[in-house]
mmCIF file of the protein (N, C-alpha, C, O) and its ligand, coordinates in Angstrom:
data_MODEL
# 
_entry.id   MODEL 
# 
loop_
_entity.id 
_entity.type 
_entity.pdbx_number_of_molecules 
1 polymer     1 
2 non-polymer 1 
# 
_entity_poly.entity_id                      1 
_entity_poly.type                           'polypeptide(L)' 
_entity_poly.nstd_linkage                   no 
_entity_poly.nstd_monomer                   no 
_entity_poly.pdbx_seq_one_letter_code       
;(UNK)(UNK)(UNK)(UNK)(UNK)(UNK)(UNK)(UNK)(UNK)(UNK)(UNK)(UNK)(UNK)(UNK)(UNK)(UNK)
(UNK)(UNK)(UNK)(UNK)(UNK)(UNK)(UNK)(UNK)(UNK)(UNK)(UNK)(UNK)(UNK)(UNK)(UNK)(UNK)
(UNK)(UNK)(UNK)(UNK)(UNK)(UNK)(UNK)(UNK)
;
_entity_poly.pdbx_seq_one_letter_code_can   XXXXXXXXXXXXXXXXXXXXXXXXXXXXXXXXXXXXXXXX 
_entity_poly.pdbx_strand_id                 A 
# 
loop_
_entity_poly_seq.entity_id 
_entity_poly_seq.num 
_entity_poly_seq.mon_id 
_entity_poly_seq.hetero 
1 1  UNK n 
1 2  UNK n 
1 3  UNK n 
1 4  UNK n 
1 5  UNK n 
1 6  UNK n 
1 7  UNK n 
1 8  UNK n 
1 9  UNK n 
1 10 UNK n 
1 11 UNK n 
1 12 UNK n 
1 13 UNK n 
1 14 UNK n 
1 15 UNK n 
1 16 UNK n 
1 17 UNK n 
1 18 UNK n 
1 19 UNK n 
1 20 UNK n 
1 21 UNK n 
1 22 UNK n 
1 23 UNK n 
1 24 UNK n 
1 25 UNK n 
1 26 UNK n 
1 27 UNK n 
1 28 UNK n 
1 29 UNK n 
1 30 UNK n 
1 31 UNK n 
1 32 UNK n 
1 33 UNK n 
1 34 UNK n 
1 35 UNK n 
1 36 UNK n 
1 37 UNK n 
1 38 UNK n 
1 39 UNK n 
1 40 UNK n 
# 
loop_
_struct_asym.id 
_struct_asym.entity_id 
A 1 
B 2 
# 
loop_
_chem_comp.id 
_chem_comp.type 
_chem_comp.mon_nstd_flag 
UNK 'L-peptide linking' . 
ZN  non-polymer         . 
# 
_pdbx_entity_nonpoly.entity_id   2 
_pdbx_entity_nonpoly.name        ? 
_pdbx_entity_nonpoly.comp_id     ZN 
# 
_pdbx_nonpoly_scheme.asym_id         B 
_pdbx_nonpoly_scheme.entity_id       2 
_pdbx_nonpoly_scheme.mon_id          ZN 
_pdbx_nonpoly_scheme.ndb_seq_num     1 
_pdbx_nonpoly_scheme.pdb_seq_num     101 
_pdbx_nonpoly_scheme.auth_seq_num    101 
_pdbx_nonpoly_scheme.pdb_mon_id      ZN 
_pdbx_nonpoly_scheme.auth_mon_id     ZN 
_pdbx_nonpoly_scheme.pdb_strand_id   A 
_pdbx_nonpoly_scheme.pdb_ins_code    . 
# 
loop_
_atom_site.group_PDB 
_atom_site.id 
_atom_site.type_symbol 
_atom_site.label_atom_id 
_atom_site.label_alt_id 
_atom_site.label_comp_id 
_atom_site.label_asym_id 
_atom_site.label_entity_id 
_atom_site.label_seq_id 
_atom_site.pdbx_PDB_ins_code 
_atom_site.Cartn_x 
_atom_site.Cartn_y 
_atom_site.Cartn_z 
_atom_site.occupancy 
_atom_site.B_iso_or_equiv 
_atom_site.pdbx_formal_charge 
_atom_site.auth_seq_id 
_atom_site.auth_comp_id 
_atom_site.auth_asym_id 
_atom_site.auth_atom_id 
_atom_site.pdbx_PDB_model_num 
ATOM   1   N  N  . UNK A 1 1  ? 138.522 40.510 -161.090 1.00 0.00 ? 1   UNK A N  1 
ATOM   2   C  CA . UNK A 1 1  ? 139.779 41.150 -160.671 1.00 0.00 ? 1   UNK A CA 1 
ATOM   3   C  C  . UNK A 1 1  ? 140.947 40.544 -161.449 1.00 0.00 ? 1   UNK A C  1 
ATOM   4   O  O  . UNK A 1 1  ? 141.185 39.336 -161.444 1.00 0.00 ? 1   UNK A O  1 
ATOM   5   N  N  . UNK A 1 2  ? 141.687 41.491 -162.143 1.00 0.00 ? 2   UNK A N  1 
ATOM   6   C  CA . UNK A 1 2  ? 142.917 40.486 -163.395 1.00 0.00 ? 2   UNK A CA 1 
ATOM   7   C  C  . UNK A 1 2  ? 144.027 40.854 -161.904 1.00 0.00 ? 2   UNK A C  1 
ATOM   8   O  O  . UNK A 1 2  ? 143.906 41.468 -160.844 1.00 0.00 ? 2   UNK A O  1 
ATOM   9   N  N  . UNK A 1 3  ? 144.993 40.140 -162.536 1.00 0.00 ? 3   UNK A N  1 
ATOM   10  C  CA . UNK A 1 3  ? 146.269 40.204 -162.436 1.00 0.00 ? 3   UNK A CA 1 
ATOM   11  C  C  . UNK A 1 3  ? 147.052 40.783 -162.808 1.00 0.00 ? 3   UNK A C  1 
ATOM   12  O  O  . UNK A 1 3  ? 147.663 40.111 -163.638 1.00 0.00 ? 3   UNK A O  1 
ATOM   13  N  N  . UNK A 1 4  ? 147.636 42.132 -162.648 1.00 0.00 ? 4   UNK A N  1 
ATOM   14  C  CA . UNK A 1 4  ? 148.287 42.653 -163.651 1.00 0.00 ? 4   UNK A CA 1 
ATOM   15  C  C  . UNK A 1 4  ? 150.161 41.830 -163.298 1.00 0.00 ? 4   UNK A C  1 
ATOM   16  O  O  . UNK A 1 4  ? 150.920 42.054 -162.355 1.00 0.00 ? 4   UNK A O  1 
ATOM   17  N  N  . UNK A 1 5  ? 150.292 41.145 -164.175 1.00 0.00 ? 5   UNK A N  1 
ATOM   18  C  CA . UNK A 1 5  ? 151.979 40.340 -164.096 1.00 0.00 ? 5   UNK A CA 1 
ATOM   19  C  C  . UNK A 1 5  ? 152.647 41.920 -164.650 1.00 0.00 ? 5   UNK A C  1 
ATOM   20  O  O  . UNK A 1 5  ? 152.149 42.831 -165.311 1.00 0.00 ? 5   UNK A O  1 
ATOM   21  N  N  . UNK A 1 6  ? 153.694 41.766 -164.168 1.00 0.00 ? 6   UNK A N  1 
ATOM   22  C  CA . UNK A 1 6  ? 154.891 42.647 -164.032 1.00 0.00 ? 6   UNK A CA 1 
ATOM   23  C  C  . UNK A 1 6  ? 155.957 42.250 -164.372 1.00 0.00 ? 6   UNK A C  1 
ATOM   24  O  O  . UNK A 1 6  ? 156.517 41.670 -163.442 1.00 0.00 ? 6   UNK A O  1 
ATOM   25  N  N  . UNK A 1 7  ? 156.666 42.285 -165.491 1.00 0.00 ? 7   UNK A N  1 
ATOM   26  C  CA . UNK A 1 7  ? 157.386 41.366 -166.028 1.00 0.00 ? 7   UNK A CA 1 
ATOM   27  C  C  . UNK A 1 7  ? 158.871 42.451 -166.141 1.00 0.00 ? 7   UNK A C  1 
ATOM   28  O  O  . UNK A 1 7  ? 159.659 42.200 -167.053 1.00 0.00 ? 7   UNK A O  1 
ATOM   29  N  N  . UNK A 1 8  ? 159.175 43.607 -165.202 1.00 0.00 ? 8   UNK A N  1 
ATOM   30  C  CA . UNK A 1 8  ? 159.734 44.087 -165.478 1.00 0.00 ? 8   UNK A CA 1 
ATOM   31  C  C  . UNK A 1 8  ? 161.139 43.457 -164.007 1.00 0.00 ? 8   UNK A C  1 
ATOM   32  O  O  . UNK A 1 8  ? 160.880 43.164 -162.840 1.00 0.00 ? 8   UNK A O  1 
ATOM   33  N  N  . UNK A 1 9  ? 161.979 43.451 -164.432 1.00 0.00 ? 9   UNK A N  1 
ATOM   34  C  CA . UNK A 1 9  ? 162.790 42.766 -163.482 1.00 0.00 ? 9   UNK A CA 1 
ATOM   35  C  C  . UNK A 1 9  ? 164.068 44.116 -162.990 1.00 0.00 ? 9   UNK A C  1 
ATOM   36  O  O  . UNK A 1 9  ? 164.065 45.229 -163.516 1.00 0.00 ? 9   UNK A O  1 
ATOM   37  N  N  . UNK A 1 10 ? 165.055 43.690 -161.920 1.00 0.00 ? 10  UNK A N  1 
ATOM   38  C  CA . UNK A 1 10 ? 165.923 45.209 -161.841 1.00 0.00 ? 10  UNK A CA 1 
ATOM   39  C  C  . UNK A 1 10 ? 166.475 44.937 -162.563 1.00 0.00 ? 10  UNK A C  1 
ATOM   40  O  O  . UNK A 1 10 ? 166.722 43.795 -162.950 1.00 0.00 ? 10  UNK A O  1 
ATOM   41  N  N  . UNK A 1 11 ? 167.103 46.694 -163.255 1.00 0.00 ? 11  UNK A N  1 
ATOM   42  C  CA . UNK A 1 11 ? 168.628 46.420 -164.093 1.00 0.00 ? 11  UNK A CA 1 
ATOM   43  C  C  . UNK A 1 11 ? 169.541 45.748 -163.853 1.00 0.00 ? 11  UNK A C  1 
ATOM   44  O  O  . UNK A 1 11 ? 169.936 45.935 -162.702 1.00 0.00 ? 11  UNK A O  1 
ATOM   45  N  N  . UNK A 1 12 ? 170.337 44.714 -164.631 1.00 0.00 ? 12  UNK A N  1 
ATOM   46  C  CA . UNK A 1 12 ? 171.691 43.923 -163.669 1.00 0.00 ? 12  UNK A CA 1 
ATOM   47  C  C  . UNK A 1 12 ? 172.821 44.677 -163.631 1.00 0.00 ? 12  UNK A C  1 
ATOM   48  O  O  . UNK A 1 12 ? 173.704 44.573 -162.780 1.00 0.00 ? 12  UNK A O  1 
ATOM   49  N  N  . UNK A 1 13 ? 172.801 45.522 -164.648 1.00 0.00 ? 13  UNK A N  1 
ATOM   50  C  CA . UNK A 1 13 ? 174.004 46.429 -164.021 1.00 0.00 ? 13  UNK A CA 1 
ATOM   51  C  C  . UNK A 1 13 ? 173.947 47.569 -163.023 1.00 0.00 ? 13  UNK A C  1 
ATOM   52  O  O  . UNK A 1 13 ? 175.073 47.990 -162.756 1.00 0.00 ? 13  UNK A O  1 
ATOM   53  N  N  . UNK A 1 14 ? 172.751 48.316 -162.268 1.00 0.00 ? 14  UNK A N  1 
ATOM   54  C  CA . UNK A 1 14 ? 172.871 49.018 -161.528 1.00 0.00 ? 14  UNK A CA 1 
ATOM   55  C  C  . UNK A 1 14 ? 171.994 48.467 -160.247 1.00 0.00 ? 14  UNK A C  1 
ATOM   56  O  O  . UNK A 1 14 ? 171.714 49.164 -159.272 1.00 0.00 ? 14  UNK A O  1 
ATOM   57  N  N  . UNK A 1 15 ? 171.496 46.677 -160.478 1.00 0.00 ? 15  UNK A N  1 
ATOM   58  C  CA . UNK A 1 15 ? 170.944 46.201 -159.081 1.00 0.00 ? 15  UNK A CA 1 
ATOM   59  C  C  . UNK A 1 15 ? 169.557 47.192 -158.837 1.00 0.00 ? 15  UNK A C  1 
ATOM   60  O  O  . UNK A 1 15 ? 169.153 47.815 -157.856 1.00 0.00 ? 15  UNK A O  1 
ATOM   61  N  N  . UNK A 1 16 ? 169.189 47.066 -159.828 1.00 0.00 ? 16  UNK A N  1 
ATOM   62  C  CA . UNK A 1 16 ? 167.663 48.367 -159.700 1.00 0.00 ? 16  UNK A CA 1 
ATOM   63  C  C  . UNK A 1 16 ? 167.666 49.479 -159.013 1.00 0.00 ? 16  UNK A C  1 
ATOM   64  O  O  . UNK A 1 16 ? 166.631 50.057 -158.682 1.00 0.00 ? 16  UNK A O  1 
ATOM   65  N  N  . UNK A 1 17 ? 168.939 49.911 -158.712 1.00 0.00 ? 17  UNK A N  1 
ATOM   66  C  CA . UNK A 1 17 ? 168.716 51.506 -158.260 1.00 0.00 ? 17  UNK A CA 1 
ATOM   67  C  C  . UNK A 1 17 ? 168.899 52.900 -159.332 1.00 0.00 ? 17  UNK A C  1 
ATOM   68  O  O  . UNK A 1 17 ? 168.901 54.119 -159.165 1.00 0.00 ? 17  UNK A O  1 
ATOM   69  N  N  . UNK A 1 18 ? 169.037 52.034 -160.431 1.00 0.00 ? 18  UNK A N  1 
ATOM   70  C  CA . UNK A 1 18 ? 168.928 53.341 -161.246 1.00 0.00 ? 18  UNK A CA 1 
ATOM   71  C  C  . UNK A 1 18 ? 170.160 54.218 -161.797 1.00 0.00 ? 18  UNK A C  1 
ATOM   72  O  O  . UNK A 1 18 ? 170.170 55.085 -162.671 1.00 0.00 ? 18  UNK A O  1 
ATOM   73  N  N  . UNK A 1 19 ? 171.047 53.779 -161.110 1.00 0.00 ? 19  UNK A N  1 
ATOM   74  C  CA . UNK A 1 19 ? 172.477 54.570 -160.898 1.00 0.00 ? 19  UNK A CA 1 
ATOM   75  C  C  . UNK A 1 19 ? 173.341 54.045 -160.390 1.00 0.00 ? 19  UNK A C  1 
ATOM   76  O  O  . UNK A 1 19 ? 173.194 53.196 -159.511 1.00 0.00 ? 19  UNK A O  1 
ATOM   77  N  N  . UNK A 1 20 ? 174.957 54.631 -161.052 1.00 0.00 ? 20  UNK A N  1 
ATOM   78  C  CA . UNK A 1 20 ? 175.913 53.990 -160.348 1.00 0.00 ? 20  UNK A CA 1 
ATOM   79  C  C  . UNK A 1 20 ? 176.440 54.647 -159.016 1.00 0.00 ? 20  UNK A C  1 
ATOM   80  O  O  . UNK A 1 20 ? 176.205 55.852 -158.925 1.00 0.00 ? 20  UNK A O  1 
ATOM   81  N  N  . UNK A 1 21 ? 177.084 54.083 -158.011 1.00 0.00 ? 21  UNK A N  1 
ATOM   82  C  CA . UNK A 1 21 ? 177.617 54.804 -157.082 1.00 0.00 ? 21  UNK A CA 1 
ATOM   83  C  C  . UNK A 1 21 ? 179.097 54.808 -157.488 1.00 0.00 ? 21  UNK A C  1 
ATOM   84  O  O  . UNK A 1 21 ? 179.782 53.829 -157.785 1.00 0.00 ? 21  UNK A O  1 
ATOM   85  N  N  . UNK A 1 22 ? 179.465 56.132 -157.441 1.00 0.00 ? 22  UNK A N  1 
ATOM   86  C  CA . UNK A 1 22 ? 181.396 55.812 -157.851 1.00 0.00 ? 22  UNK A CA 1 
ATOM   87  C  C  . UNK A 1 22 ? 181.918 56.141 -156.849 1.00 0.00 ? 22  UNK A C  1 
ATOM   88  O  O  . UNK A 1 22 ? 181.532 56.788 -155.875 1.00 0.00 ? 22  UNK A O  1 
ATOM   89  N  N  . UNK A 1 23 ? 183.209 55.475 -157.225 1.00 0.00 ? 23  UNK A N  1 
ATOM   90  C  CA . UNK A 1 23 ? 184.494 55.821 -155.632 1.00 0.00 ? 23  UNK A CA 1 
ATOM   91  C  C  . UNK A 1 23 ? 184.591 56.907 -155.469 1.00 0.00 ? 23  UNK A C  1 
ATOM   92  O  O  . UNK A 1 23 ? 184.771 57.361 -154.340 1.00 0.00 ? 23  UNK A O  1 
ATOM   93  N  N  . UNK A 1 24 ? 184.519 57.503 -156.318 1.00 0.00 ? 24  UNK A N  1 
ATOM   94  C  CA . UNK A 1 24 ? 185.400 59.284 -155.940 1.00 0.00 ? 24  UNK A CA 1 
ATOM   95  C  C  . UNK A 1 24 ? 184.323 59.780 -155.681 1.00 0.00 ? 24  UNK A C  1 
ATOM   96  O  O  . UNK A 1 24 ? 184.429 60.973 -155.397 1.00 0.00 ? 24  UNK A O  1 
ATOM   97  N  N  . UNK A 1 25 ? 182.704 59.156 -155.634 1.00 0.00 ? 25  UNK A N  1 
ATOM   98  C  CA . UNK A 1 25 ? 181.899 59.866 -154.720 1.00 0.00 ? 25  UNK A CA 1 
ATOM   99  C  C  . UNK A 1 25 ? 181.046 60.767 -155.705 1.00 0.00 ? 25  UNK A C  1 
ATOM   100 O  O  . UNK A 1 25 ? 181.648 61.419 -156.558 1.00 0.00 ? 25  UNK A O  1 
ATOM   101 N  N  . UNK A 1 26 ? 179.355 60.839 -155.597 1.00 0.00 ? 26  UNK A N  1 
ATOM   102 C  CA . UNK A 1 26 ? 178.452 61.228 -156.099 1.00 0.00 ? 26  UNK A CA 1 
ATOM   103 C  C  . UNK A 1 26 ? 178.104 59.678 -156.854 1.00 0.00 ? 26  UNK A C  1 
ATOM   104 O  O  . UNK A 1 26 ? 178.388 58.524 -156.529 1.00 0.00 ? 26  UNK A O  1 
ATOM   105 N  N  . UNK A 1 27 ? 177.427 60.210 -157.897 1.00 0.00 ? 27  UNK A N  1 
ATOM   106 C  CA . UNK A 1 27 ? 176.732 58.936 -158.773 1.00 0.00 ? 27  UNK A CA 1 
ATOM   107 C  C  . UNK A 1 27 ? 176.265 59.299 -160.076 1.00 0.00 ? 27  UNK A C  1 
ATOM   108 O  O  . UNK A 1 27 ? 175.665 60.310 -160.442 1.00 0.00 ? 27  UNK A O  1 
ATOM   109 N  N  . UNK A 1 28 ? 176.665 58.246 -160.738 1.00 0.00 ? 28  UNK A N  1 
ATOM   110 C  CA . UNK A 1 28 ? 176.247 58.871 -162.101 1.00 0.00 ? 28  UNK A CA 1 
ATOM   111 C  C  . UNK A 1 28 ? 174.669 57.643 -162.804 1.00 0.00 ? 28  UNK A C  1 
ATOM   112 O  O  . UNK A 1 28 ? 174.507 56.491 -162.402 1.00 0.00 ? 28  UNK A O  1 
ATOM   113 N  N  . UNK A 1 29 ? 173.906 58.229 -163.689 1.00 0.00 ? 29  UNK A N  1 
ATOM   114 C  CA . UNK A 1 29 ? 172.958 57.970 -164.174 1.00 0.00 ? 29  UNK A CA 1 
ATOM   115 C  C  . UNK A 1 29 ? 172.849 56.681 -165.365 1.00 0.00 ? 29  UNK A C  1 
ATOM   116 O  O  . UNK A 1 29 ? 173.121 56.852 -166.553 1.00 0.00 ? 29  UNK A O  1 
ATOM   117 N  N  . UNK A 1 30 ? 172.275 55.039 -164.613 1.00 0.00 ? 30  UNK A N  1 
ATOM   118 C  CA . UNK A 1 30 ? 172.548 54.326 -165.403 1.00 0.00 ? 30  UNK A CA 1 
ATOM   119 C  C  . UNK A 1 30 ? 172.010 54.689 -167.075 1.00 0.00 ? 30  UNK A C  1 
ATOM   120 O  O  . UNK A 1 30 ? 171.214 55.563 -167.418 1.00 0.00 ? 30  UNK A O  1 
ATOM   121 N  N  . UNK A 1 31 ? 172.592 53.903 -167.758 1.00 0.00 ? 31  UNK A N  1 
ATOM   122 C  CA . UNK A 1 31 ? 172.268 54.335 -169.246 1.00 0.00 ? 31  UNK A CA 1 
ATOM   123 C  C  . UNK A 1 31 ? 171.437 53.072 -170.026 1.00 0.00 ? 31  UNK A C  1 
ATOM   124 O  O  . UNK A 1 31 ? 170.642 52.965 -170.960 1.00 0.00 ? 31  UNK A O  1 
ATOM   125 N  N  . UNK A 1 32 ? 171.988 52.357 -169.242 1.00 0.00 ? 32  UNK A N  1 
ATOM   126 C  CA . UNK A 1 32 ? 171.139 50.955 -169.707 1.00 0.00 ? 32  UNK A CA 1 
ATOM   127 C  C  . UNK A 1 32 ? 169.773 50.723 -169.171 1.00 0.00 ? 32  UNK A C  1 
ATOM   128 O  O  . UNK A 1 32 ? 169.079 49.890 -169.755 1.00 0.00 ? 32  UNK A O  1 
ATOM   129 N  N  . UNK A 1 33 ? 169.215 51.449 -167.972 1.00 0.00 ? 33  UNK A N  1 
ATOM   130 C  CA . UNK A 1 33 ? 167.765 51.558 -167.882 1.00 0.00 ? 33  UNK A CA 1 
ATOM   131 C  C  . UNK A 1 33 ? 167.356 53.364 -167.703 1.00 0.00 ? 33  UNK A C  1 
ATOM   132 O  O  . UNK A 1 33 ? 166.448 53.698 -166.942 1.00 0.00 ? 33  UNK A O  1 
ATOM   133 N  N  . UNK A 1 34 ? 167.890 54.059 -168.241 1.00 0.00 ? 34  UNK A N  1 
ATOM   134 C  CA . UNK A 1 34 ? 168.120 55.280 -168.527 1.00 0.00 ? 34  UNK A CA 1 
ATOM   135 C  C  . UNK A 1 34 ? 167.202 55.604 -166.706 1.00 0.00 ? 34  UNK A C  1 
ATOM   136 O  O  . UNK A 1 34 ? 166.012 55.890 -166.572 1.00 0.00 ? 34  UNK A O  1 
ATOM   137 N  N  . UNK A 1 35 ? 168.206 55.434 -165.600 1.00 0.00 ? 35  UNK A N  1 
ATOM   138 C  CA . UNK A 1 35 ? 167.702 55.913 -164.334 1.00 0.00 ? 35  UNK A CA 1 
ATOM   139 C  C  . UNK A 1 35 ? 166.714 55.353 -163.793 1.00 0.00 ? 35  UNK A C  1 
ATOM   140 O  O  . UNK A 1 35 ? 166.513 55.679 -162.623 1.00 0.00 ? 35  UNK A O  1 
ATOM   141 N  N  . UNK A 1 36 ? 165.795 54.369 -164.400 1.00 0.00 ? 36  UNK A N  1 
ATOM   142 C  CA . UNK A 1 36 ? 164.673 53.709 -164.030 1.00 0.00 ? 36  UNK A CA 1 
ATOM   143 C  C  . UNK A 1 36 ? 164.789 52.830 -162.983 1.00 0.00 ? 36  UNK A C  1 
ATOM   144 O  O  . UNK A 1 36 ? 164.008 52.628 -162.053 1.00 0.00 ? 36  UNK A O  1 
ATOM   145 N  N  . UNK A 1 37 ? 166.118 52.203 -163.301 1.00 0.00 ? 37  UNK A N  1 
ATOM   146 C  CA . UNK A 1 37 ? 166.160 50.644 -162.515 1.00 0.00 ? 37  UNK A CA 1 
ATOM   147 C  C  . UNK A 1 37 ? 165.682 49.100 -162.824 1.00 0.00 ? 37  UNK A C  1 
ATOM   148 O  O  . UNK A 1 37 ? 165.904 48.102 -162.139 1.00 0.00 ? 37  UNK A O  1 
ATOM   149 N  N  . UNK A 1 38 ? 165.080 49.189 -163.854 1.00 0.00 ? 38  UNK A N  1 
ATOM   150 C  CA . UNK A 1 38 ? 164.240 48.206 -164.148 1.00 0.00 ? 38  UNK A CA 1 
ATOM   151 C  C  . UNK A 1 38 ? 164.893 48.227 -165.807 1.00 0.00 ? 38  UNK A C  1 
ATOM   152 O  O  . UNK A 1 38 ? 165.197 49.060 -166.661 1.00 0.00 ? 38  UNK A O  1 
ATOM   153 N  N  . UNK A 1 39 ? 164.876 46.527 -165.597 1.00 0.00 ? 39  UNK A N  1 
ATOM   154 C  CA . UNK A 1 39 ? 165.652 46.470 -167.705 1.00 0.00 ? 39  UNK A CA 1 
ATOM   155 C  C  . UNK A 1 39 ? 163.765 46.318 -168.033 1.00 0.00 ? 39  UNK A C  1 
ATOM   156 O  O  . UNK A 1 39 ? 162.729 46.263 -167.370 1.00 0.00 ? 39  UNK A O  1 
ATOM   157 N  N  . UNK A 1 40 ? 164.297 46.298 -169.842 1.00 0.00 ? 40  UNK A N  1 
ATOM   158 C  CA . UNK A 1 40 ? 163.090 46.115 -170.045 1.00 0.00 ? 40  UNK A CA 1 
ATOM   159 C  C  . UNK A 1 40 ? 162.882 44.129 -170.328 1.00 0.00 ? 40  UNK A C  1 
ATOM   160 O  O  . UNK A 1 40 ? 161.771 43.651 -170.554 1.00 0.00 ? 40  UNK A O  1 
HETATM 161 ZN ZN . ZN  B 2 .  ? 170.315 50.280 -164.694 1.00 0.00 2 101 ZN  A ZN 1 
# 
């Protein structure tokens, strides 16, 4: 049985959700983990 390590950590600029939340409301699509959440 391996281990599969996971070396993928959250984005630091969108806190691994993928997206920003803005004030004026809705959210727009991080660009730095293109929506994933995860840097590489
Ligand atoms: Zn991101």
């Amino acid at each position: 049985m391996k281990m599969q390590a996971s070396d993928q950590k959250d984005c630091p600029y969108c806190s691994g959700k993928g997206y920003f939340q803005l004030l004026l409301g809705g959210s727009e699509t991080c660009t730095c983990c293109s929506g994933s959440g995860k840097s590489k």
